[in-house]
Backbone as a printed PyTorch tensor [residue, N CA C, xyz], in Angstrom:
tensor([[[ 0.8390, -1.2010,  0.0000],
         [ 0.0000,  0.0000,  0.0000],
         [ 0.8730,  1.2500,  0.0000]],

        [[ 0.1240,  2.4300, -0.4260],
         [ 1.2060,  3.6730, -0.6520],
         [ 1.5790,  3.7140,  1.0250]],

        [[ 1.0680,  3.8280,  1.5430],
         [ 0.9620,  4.6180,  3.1110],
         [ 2.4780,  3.8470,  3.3670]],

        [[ 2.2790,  2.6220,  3.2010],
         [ 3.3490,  2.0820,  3.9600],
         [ 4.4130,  2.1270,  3.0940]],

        [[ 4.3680,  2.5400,  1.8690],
         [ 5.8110,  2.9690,  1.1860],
         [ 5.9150,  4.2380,  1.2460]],

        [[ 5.1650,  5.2080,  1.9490],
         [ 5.8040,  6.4710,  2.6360],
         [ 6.7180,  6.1410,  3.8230]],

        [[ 6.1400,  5.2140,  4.7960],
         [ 6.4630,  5.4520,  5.6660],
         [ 7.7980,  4.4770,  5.7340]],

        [[ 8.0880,  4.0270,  5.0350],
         [ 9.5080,  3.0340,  4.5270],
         [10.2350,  4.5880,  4.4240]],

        [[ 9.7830,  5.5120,  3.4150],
         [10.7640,  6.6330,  3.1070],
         [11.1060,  7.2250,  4.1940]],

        [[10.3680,  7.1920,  5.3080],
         [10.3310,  8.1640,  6.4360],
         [11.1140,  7.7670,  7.0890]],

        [[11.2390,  6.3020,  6.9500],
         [12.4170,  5.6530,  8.2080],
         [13.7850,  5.6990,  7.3800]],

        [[13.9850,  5.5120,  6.1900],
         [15.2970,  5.5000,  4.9520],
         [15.6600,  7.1490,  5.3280]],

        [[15.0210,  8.6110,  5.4440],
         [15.4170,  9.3490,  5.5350],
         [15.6740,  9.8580,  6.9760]],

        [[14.8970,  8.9080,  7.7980],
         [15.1370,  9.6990,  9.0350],
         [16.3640,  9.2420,  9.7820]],

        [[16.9060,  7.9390,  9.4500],
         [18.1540,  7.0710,  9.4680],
         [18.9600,  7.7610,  9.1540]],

        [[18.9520,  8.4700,  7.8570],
         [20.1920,  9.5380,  6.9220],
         [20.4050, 10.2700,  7.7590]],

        [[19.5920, 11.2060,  8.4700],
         [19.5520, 12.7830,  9.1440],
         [20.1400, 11.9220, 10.3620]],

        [[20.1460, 10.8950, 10.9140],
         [21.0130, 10.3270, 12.0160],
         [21.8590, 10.5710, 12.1100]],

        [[22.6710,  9.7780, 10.5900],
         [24.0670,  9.5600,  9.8720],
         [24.2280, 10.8610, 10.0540]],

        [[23.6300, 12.0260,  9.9330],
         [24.6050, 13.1540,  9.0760],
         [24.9770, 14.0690, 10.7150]],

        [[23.6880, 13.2960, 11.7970],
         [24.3990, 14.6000, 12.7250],
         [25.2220, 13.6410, 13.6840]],

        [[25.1360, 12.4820, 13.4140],
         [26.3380, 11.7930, 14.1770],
         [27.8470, 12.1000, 13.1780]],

        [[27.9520, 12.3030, 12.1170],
         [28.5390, 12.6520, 11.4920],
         [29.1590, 14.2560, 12.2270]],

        [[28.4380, 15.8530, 12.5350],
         [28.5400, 16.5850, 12.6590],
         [29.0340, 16.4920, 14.1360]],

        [[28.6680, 15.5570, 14.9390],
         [29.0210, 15.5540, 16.3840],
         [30.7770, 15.0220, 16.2960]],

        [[30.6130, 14.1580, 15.6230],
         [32.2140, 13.2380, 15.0270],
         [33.0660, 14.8890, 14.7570]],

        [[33.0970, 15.4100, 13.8230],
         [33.8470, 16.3870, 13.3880],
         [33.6260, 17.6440, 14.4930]],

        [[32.7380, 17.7420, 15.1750],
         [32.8120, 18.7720, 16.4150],
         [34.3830, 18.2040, 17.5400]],

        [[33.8550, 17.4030, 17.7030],
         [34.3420, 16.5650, 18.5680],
         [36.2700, 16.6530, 18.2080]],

        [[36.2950, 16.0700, 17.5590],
         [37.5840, 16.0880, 16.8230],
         [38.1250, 17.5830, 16.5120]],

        [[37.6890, 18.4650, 15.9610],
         [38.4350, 20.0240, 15.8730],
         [38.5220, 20.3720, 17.4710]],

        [[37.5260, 20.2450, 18.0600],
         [37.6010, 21.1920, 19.6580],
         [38.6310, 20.1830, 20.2590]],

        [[38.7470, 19.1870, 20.3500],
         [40.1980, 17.9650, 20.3160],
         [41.3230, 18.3450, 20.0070]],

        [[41.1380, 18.7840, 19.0830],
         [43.0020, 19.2940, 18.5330],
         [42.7620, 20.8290, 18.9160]],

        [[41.9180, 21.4660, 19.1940],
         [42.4250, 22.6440, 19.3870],
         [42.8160, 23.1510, 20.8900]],

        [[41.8750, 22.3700, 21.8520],
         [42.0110, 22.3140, 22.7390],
         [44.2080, 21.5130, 23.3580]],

        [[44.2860, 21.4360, 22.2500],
         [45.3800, 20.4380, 22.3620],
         [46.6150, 21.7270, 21.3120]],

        [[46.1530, 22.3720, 21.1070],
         [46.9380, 23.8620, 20.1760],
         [46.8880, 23.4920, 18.9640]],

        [[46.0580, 22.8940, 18.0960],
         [46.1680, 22.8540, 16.7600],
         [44.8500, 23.3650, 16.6260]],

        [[44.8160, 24.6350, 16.0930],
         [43.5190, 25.3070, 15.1600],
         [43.4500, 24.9080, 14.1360]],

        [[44.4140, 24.8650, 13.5370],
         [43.7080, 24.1780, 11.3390],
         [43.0270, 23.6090, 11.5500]],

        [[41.9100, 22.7100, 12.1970],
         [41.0840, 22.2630, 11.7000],
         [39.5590, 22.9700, 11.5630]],

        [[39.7830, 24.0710, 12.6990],
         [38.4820, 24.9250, 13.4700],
         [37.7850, 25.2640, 12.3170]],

        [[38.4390, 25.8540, 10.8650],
         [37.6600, 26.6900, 10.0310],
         [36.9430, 25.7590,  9.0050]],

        [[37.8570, 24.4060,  8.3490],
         [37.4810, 23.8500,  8.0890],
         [35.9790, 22.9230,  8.3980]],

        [[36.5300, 22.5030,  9.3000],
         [35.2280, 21.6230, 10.0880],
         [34.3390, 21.9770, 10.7200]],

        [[34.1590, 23.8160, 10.1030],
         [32.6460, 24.9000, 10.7180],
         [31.6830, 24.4780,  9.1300]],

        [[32.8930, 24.4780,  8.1930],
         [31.8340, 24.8660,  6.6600],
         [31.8240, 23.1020,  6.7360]],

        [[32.3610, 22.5360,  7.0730],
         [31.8860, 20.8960,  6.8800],
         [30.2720, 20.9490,  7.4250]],

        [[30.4540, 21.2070,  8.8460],
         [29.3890, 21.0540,  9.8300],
         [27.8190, 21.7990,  8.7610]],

        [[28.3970, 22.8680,  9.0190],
         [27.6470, 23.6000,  8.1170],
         [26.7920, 23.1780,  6.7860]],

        [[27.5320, 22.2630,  5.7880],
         [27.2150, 21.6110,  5.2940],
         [26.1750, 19.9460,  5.3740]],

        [[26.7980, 19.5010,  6.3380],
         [26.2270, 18.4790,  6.9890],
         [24.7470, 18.8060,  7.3050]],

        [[25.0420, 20.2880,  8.3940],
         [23.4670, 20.6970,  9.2450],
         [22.6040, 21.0830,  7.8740]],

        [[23.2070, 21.4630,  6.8830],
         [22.3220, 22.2020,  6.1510],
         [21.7150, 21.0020,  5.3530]],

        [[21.8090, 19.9570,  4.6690],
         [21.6130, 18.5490,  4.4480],
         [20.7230, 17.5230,  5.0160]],

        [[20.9340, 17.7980,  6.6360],
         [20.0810, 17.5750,  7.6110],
         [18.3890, 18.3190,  7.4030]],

        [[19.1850, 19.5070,  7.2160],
         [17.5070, 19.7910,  7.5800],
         [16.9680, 20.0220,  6.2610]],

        [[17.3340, 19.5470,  5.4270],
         [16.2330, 19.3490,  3.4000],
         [16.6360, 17.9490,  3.8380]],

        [[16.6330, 16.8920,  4.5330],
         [16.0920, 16.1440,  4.3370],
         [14.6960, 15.8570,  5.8160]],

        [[14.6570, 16.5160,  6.9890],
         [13.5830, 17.1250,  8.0190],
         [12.6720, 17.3830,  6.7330]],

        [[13.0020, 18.6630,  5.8270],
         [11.6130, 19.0730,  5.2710],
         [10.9070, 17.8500,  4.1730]],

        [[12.0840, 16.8340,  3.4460],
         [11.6250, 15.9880,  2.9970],
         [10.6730, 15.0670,  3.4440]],

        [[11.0810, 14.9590,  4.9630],
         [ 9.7940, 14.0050,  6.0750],
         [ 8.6930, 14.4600,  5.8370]],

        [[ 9.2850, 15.7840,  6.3820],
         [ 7.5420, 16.6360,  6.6270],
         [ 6.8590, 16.3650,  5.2290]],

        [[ 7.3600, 16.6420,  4.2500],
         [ 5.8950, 16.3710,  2.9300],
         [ 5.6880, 15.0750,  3.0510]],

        [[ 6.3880, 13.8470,  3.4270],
         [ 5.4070, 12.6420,  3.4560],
         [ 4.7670, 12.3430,  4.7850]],

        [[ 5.0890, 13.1300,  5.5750],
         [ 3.7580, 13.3420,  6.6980],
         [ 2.6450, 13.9500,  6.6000]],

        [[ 2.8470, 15.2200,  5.7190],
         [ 1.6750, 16.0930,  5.1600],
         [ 0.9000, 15.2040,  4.2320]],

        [[ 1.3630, 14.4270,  3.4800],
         [ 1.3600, 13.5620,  2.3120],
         [ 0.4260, 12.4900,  2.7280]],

        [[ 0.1200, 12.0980,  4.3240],
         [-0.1700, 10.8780,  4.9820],
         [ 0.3500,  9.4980,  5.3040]],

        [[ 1.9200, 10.0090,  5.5430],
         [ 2.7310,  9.0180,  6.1380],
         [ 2.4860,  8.5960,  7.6810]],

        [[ 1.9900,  7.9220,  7.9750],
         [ 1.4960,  7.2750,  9.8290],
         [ 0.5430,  7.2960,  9.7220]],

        [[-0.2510,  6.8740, 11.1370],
         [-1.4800,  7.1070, 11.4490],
         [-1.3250,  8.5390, 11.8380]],

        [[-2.7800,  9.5520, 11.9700],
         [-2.9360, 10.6020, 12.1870],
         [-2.4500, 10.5050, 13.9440]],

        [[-2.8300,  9.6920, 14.5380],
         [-2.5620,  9.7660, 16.2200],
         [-1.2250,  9.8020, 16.6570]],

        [[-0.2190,  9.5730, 15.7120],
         [ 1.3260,  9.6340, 15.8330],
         [ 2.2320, 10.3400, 14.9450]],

        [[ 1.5960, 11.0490, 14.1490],
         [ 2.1380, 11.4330, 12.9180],
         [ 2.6360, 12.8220, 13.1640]],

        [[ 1.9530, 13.7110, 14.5430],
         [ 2.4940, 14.7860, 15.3510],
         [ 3.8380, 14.2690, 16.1030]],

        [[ 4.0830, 13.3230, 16.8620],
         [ 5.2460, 12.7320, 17.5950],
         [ 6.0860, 12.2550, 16.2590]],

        [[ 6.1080, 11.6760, 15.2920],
         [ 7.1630, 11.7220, 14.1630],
         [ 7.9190, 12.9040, 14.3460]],

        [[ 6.4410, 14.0250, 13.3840],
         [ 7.2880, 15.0390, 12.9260],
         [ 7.9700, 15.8730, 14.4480]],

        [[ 7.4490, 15.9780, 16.0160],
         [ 8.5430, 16.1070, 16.9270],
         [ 9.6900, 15.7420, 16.6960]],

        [[ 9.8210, 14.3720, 16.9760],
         [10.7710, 13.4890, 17.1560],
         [11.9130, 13.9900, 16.0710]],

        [[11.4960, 14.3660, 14.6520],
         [12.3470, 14.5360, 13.9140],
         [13.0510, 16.0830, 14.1200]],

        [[11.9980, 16.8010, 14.5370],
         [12.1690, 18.0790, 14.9640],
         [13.1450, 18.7700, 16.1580]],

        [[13.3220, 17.8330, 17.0400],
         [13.8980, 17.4320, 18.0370],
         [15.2650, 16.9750, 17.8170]],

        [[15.4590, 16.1380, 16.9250],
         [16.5990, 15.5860, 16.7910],
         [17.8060, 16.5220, 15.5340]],

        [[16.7140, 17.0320, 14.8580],
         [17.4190, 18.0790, 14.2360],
         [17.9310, 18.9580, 14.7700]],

        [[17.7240, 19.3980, 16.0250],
         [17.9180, 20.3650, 16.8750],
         [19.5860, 20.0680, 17.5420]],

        [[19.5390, 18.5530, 17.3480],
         [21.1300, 18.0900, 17.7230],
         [22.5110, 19.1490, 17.1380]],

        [[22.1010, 18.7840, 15.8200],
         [23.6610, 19.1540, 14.5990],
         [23.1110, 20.6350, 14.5490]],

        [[22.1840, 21.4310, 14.8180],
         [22.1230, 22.7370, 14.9800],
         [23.0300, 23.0930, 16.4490]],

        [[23.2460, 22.4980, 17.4800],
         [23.8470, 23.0270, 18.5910],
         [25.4220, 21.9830, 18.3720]],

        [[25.4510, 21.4120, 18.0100],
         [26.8340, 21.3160, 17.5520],
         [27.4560, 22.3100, 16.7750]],

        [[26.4890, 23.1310, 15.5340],
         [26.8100, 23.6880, 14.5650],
         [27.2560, 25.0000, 15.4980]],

        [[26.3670, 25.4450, 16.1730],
         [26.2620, 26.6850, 17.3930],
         [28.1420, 26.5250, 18.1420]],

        [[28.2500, 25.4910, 18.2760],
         [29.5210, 25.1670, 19.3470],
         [30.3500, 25.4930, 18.4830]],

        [[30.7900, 24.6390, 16.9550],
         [31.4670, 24.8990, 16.2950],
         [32.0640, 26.0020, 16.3280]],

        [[31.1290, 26.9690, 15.6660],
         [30.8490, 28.1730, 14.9640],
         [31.6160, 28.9230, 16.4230]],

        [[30.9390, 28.9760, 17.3070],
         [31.6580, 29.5490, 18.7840],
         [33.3480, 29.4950, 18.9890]],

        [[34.0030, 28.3530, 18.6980],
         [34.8270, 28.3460, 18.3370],
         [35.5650, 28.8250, 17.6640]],

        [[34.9960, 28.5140, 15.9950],
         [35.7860, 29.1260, 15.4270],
         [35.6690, 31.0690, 14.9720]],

        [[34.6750, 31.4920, 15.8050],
         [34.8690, 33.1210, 15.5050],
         [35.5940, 33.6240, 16.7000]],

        [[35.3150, 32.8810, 17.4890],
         [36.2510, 33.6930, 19.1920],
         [37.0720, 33.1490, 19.3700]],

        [[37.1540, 32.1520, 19.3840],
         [38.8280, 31.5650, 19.5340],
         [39.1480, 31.3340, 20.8780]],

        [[38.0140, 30.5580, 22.1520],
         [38.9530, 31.0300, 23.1540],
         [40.2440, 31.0100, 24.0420]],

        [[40.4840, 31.4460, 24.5890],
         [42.1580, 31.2080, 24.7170],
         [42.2610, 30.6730, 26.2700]],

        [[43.7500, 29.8240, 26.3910],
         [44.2470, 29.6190, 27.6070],
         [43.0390, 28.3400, 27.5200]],

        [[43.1660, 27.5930, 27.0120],
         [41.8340, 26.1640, 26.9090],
         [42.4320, 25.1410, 27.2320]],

        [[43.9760, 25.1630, 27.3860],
         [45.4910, 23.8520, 27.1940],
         [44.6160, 23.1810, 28.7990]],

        [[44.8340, 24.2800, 29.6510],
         [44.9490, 23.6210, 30.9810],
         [43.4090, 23.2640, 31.5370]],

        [[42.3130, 22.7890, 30.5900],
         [41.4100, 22.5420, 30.7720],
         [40.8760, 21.4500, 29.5270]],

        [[42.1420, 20.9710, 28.6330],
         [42.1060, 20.1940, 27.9210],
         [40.8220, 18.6630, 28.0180]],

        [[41.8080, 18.2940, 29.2450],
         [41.1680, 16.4380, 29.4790],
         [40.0050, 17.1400, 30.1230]],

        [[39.6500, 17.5740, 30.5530],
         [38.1330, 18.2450, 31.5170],
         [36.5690, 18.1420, 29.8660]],

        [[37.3530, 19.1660, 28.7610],
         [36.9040, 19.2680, 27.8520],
         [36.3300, 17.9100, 26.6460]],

        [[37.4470, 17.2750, 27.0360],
         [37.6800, 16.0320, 26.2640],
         [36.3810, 15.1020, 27.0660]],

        [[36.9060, 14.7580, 28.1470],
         [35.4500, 14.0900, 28.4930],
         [34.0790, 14.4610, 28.3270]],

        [[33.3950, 15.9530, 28.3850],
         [32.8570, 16.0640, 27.7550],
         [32.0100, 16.0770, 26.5370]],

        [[33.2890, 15.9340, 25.6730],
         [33.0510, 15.2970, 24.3400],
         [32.8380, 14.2010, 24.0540]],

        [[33.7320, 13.4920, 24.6770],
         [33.3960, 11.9540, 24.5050],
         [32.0160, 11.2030, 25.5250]],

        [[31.8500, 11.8890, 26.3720],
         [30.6030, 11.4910, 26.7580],
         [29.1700, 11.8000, 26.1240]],

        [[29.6770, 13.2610, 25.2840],
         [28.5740, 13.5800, 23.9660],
         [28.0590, 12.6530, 22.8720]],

        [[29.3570, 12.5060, 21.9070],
         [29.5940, 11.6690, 21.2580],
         [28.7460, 10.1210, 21.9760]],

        [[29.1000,  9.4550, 22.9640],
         [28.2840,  8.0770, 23.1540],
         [27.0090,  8.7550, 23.7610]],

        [[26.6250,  9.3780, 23.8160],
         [25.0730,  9.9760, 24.7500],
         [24.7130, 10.0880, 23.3650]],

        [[24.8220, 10.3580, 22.4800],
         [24.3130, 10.4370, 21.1370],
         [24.1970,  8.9950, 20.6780]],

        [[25.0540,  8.2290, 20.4130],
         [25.0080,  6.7740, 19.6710],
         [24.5180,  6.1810, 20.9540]],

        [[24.2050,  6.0920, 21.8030],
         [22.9920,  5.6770, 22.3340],
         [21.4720,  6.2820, 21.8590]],

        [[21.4620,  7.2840, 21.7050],
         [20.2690,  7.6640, 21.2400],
         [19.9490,  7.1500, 19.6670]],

        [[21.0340,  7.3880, 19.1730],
         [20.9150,  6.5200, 17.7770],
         [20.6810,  4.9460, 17.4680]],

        [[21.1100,  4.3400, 18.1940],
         [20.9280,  2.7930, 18.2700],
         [19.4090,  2.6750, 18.9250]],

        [[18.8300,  3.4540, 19.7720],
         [17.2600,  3.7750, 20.2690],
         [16.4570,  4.0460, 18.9500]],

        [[16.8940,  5.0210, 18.3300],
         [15.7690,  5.1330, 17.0630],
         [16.5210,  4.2130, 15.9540]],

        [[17.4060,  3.3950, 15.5880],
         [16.9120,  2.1830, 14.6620],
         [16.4230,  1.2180, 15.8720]],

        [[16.5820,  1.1730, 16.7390],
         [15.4780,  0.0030, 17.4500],
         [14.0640,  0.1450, 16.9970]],

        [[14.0300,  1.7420, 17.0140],
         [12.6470,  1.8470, 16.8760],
         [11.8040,  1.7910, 15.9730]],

        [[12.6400,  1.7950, 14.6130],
         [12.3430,  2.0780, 13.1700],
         [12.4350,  0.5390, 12.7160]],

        [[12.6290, -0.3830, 13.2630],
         [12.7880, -1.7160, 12.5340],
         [11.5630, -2.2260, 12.5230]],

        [[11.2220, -3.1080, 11.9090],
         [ 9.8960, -3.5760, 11.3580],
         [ 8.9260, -3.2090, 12.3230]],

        [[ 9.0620, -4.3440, 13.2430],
         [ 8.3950, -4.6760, 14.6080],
         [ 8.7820, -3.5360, 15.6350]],

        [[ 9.0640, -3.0520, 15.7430],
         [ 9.9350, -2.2070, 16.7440],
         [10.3750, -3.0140, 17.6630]],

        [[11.3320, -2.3460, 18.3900],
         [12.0820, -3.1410, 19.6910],
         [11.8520, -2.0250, 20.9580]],

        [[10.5790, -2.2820, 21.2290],
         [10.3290, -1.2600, 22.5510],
         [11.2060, -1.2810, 23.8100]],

        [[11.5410, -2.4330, 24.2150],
         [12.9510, -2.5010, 25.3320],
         [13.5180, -2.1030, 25.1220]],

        [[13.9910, -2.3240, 23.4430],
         [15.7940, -2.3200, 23.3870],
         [15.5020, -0.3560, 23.4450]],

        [[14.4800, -0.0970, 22.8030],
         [14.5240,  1.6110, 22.9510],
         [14.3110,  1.8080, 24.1880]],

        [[13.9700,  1.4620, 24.9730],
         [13.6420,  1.8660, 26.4460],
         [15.0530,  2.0700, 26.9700]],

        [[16.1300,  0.6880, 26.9950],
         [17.1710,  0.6250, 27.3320],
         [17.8130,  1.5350, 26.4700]],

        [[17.9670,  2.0450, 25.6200],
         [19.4440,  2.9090, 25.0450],
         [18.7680,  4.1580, 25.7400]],

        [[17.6100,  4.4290, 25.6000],
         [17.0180,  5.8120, 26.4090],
         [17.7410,  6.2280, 28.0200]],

        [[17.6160,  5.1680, 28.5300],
         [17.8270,  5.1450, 29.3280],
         [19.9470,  5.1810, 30.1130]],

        [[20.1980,  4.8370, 29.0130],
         [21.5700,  4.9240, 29.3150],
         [22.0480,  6.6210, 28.2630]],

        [[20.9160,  6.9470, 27.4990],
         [20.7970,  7.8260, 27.6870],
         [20.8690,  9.2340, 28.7340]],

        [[19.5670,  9.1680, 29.5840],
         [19.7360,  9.6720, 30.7050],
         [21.0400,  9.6210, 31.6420]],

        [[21.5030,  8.3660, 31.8210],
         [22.6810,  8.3470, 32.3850],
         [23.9350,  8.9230, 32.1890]],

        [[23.9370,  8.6760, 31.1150],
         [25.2770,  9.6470, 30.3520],
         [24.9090, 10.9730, 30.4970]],

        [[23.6770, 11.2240, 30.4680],
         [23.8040, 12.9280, 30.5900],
         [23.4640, 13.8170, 32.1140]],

        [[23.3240, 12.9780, 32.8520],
         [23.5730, 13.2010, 34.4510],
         [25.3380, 13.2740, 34.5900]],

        [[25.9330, 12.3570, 33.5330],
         [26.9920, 12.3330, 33.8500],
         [27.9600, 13.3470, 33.5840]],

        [[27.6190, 13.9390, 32.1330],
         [27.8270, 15.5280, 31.6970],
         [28.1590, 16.4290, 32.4890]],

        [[26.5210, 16.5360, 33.5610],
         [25.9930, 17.7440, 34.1380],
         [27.0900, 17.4760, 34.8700]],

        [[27.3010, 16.3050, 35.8050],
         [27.9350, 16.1820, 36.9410],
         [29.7400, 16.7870, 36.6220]],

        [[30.3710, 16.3870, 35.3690],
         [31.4540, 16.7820, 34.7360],
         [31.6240, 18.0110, 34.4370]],

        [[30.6490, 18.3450, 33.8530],
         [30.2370, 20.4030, 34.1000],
         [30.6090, 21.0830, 34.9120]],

        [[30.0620, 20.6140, 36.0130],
         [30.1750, 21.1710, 37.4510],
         [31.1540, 21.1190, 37.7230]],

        [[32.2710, 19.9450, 37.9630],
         [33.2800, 20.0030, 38.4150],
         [34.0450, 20.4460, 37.2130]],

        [[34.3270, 21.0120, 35.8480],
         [34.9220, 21.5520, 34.8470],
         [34.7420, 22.9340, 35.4820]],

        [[33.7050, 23.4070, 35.5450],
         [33.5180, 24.5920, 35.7260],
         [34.0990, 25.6370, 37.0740]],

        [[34.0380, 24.6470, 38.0990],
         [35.0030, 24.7660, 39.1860],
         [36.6100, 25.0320, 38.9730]],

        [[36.6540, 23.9110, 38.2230],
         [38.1130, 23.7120, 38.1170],
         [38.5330, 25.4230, 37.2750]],

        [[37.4050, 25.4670, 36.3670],
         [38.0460, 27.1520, 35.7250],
         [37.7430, 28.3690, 36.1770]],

        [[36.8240, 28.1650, 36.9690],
         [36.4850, 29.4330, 38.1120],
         [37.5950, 29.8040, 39.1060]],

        [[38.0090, 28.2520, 39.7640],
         [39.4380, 28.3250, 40.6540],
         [40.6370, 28.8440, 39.8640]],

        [[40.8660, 28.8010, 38.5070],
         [42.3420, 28.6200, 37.9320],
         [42.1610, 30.5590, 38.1390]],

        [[43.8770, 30.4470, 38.0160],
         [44.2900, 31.7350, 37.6150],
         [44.3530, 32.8330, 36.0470]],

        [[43.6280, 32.1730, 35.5200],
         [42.8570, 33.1150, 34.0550],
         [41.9120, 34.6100, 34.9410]],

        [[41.8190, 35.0810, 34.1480],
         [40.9920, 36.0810, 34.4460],
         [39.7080, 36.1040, 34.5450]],

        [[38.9370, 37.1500, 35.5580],
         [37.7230, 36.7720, 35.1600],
         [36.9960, 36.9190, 33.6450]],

        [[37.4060, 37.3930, 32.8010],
         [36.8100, 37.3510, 31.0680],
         [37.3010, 35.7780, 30.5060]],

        [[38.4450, 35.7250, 30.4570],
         [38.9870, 34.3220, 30.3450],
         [38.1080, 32.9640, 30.9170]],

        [[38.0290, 33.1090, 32.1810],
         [36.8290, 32.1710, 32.6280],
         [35.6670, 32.0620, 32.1230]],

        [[35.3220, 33.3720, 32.0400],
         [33.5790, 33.3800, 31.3380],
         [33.4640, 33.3680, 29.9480]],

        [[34.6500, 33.2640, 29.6590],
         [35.0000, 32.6800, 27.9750],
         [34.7510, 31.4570, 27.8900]],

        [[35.6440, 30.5140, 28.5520],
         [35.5280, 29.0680, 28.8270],
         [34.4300, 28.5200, 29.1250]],

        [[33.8390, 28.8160, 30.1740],
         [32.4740, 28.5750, 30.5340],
         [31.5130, 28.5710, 29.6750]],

        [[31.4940, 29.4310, 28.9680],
         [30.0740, 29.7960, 27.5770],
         [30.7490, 28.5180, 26.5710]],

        [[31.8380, 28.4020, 26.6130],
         [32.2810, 27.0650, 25.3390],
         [31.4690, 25.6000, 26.3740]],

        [[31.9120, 25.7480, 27.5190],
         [31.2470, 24.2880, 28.2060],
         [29.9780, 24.6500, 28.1460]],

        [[29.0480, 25.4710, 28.0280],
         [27.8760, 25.3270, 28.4100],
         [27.3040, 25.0630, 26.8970]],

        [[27.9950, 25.6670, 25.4900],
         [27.4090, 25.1030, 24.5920],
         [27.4980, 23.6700, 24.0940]],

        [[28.9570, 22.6370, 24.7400],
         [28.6660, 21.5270, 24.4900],
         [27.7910, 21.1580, 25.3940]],

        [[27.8100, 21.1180, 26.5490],
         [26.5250, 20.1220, 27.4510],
         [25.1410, 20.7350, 26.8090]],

        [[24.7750, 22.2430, 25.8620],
         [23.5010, 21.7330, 25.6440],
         [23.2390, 20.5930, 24.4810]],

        [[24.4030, 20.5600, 23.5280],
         [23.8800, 18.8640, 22.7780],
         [23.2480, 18.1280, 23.3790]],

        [[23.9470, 17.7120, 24.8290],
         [23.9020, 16.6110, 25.5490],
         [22.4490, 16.6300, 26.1040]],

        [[22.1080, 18.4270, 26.3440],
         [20.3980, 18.4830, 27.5100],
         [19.5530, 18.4530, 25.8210]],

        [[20.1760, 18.4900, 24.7340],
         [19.0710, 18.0630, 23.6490],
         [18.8680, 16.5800, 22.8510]],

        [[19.6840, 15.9800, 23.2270],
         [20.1510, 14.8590, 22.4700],
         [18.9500, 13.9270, 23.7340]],

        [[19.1080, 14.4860, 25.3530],
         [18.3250, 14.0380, 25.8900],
         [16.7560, 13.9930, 26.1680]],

        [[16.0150, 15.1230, 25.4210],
         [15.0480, 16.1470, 25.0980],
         [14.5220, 15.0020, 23.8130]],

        [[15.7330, 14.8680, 22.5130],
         [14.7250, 13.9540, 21.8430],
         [14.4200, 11.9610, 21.7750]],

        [[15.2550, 12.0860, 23.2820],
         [15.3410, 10.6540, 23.4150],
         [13.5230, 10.3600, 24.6510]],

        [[13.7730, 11.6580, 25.1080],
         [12.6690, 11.6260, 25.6600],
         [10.9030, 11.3700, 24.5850]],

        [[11.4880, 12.2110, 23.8580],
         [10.0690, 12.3320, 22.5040],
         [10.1190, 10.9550, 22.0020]],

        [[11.2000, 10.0460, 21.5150],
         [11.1500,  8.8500, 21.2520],
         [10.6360,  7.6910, 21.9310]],

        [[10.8270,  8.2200, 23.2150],
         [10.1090,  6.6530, 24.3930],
         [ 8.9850,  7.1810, 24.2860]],

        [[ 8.6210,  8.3730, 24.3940],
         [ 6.7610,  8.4940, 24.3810],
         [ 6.0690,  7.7630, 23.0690]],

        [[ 6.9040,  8.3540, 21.5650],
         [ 6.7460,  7.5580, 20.2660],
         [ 6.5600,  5.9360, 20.6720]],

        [[ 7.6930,  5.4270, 20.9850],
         [ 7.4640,  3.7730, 21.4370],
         [ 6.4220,  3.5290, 21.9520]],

        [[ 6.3210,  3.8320, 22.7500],
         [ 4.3130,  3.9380, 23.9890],
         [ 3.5940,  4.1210, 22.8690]],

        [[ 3.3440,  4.9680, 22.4470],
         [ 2.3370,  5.3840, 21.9190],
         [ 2.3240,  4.1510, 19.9120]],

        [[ 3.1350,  3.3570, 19.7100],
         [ 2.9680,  2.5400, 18.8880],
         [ 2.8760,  1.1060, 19.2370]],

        [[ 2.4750,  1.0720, 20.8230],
         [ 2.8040, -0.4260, 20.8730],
         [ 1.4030, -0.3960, 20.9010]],

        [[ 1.0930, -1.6620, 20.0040],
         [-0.5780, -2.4900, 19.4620],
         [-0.8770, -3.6390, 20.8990]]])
């Protein structure tokens, strides 16, 4: 039936827009890595990558939306799709935000807050591919309502774990001897990676309600 070869497209494209902002988190991740470490060449580069990526991302969001408008789902879930997708787009836009932060300010004196930074990232990075392995659970034939319950959920965990790394990052640069502008430089860079992390958790939340709301 057509319906259900929309909604084949919906899961083929909404899989892509996965790929592309796990993709954008990968290359965030990696420039603020080396720069944090004194190598900038990559900062300018891997803004117009991102850039590219986010912009890709979201023509293929508007591609969803016409086969939702189109009558892809049932009408009772077809609002939580287009969330869910809405939501998750919102990811590689605040990566793109971090990037971009980076590379126009530049902030400085970042060496001695390196590994603080780094975990951050890397706890981004898997707080995300948990959320990603949650929505192909969810997109497979049958769905896998546990297995989405469970990545959701280690979800949440990872991003308690953030906050908790925040806090003590943020200490650690409030105490150091930088200045106070210097600090509140640093600080605005940590607070734009942990919001990936409070959004990445935002659309893992919209996804377990999606699961509920499709189990027959």
């Amino acid at each position: 039936m057509q319906i259900f070869k929309k909604e084949k497209q919906v899961v083929e494209l909404a899989l892509k827009h996965a790929d592309k902002t796990d993709e954008c988190l990968e290359i965030l991740s990696s420039a603020v890595r080396a720069y944090a470490a004194g190598d900038a060449s990559s900062i300018e580069p891997s803004m117009h990558r991102v850039t590219e990526l986010e912009t890709r991302a979201d023509e293929l969001v508007r591609e969803i939306r016409e086969l939702l408008y189109s009558g892809a789902y049932l009408p009772t879930i077809r609002g939580d799709v287009h969330r869910l997708l809405t939501a998750t787009d919102k990811i590689a836009n605040r990566a793109e935000d971090c990037l971009e932060f980076v590379n126009l300010q530049r902030p400085q004196n970042i060496d001695g807050h390196a590994d603080g930074l780094r975990d951050l990232l890397d706890s981004t990075t898997a707080c995300f591919e948990q959320f990603h392995l949650a929505l192909r659970a969810f997109f497979k034939p049958k769905g896998m309502v546990e297995d989405v319950r469970d990545k959701v959920r280690q979800v949440g965990v990872l991003e308690s774990k953030i906050d908790e790394d925040e806090r003590a990052l943020l200490k650690s640069i409030f105490d150091s001897n930088l200045d106070l502008a210097g600090k509140q430089h640093l600080a605005r860079l940590v607070t734009r990676i942990v919001r990936i992390s409070d959004q990445i958790e935002n659309a893992a939340d919209v996804l377990e309600l999606l699961s509920l709301k499709s189990i027959i």
